[in-house]
C-alpha positions in Angstrom: -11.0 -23.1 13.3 -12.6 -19.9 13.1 -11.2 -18.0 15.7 -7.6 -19.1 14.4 -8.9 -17.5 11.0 -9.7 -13.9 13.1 -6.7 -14.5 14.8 -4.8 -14.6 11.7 -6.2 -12.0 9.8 -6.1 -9.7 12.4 -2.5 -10.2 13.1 -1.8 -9.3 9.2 -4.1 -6.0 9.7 -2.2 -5.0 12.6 1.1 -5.9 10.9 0.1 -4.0 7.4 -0.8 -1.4 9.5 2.3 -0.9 11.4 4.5 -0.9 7.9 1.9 1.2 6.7 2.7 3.7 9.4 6.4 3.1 9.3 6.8 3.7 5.3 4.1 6.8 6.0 6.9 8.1 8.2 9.5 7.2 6.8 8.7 8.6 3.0 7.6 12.0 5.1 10.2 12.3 6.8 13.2 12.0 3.6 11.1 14.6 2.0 10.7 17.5 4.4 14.0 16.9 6.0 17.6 18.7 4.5 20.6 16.0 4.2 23.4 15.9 6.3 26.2 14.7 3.7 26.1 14.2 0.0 25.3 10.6 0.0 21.9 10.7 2.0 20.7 13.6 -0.6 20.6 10.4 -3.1 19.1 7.8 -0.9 16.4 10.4 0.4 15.4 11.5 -2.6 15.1 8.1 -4.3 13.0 7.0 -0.5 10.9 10.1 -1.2 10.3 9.9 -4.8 9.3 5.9 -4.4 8.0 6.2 -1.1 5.1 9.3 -1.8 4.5 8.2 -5.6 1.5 5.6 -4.6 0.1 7.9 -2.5 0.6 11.2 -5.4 -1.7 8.4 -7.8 -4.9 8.2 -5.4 -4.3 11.7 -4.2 -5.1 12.5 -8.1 -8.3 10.5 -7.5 -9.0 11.8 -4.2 -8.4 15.5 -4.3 -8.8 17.4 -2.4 -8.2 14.3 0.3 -3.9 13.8 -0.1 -1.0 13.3 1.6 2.4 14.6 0.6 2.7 15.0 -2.9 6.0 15.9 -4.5 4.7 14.9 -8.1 1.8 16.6 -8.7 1.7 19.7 -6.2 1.6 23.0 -7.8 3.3 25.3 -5.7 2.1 25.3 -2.1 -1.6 24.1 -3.2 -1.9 21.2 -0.6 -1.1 23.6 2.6 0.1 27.2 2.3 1.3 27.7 5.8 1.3 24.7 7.9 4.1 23.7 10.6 6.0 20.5 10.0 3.7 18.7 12.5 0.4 19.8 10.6 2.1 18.4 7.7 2.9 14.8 9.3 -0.7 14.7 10.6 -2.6 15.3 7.4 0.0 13.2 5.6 -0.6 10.2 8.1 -3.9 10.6 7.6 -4.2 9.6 4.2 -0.8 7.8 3.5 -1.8 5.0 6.3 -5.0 3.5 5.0 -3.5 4.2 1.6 -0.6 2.0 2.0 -2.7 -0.7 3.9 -4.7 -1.3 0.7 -1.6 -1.2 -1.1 -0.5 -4.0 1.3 -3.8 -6.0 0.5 -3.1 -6.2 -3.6 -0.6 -9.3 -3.1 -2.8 -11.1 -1.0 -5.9 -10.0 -2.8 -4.2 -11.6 -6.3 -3.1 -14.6 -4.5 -6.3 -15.3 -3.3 -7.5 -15.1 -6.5 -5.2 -17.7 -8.5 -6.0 -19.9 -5.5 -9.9 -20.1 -6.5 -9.4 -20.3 -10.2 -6.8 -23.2 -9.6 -9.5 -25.0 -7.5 -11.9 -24.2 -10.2 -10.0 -25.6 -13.1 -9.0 -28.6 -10.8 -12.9 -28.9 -9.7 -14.4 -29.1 -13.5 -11.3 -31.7 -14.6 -11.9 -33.7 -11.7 -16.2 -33.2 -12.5 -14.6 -33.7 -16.5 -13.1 -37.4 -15.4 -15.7 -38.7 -13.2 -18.4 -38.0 -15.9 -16.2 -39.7 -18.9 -13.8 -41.8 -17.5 -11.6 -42.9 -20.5 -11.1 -46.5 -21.2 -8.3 -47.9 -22.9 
């Protein structure tokens, strides 16, 4: 029973981390690069803008430790002269284990209204057997 526990939960930290990397990628990649035609200008700067706005909130926390920010950068301040690839790297860096916590929050709340359910159905169930109520 235990092993299919480990089994599981490293199956859902392998799979966090590969969306993790993927939306990493993805949100760096519809920021640095120019649109071909007028309709991906929208859909990459709405998948920039969403993608990059977690990670520009614990960059704030974190400075100087931050991926790409186009929120709260002021002017070249994260890296003055680095190639595109220097860019991906530092931003994979950070955005990765950012977006796997990020990935955690559901399960983490979840798991939380699971226990206080159990609780609350613990103490009525303690509640009846102490006072059982005769009619």
């Amino acid at each position: 029973m235990k092993s299919r526990r480990m089994l599981r939960w490293m199956v859902g930290f392998v799979n966090r981390t590969m969306y993790a990397a993927l939306f990493a990628m993805l949100g760096w990649y519809s920021c640095i690069f120019p649109p071909g035609f007028a309709w991906q200008s929208t859909v990459q700067k709405a998948l920039c803008y969403s993608l990059t706005y977690p990670l520009a909130l614990v960059g704030r926390v974190t400075q100087p430790y931050r991926g790409l920010d186009v929120f709260f950068d002021r002017g070249g301040e994260w890296c003055d002269f680095c190639s595109a690839q220097q860019v991906l790297w530092y931003h994979l860096q950070f955005a990765v284990p950012v977006y796997v916590a990020v990935f955690y929050i559901p399960s983490i709340v979840l798991w939380l209204i699971r226990r206080r359910r159990l609780r609350a159905d613990e103490e009525q169930q303690s509640r009846s057997v102490e006072s059982p109520n005769h009619a």
